[in-house]
C-alpha positions, 0 to 999 in steps of 0.5 A: 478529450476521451473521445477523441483517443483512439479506444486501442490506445494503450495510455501507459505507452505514452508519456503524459509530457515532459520531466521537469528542467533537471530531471532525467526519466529512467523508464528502463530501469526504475527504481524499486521498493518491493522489499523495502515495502515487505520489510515494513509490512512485515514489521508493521504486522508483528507489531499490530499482532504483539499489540492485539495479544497484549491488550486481549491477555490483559483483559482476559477476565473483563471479555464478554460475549458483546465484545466478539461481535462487530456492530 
């Protein structure tokens, strides 16, 4: 099937086929989540920071040299 597209042909230009019964295509104007994708970024890193200093300030006086090392 590749070969027989033109190799200039922009394939996100096309549509691949039609929507489902019911479903209109916004293609103009979509939808966007870049700041519901940043807020939960945001959170989800703060939560992973808050984790990682609370597990490392517990066991503080058990740390090793060993437990720097990655493999």
């Amino acid at each position: 099937m590749a070969d027989q597209l033109p190799p200039d042909l922009d394939l996100c230009a096309i549509p691949s086929g039609p929507p489902p019964p019911g479903v209109v295509p916004n293609l103009v104007d979509p939808v966007n989540l870049r700041s519901s994708i940043i807020a939960v970024s945001a959170v989800m890193t703060a939560w992973s920071a808050i984790f990682t200093f609370a597990r490392l300030y517990n066991n503080k006086d058990k740390l090793k040299w060993a437990d720097c090392k990655s493999s």
